[in-house]
C-alpha positions, 0 to 999 in steps of 0.5 A, a space after each residue: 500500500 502507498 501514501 497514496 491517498 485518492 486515485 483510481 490505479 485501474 477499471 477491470 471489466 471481466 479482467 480487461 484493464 481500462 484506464 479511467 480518464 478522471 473519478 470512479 464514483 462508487 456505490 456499494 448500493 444495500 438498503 437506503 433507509 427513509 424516515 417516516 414521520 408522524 404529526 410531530 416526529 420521526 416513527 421509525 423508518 423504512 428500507 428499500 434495496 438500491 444497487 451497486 453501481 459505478 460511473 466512469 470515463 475512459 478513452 477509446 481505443 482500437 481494440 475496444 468494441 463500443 457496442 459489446 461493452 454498452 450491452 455487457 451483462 453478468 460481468 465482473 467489474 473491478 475498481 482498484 483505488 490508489 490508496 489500496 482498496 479494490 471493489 469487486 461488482 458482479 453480475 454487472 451490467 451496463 446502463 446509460 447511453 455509453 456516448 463516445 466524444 470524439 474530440 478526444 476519445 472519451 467514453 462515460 460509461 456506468 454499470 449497475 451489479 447485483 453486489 459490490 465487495 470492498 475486499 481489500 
């Protein structure tokens, strides 16, 4: 591990390795709990399931199949940050429109999975 602190070292999408062009934001999706409010206070809460997901930019390349990776499904996406940590999302699919800027090669891309495990 270094002194590191914030980065992203690598995007792995079913073992290929992209290099992001900026941020990973990251979320290990769970339950979100919402409040429930009675006529003069909070009762408790409520909780629905949110999934996983993770947004990024990449650059194209001549080998990356734009199509393919815009209608990925049950993939394994792994995330590993400068600072040591490594999410792993499986099952995951791609969501979003996948646009390509041509001025200077950059894909967005997000992908929703079914889990995301921080494991290291």
């Amino acid at each position: 591990m270094t002194n590191q602190r914030y980065g992203v070292r690598a995007l792995k999408i079913d073992g290929e390795i992209f290099q992001p062009v900026a941020d990973v934001t990251i979320n290990v999706g769970g339950q979100i709990r919402e409040p429930v409010m009675n006529a003069v206070a909070m009762s408790g809460f409520t909780e629905k399931p949110e999934a996983a997901s993770a947004k990024f930019q990449i650059h194209d390349r001549r080998d990356l199949n734009l199509p393919v990776i815009k209608h990925l499904t049950g993939a394994t996406v792994t995330v590993d940050l400068k600072n040591g940590k490594t999410f792993v999302f499986t099952d995951a699919f791609s969501t979003g429109s996948w646009e390509l800027t041509s001025e200077n090669g950059v894909i967005e891309g997000e992908i929703m999975a079914a889990t995301c495990e921080q494991i290291t």
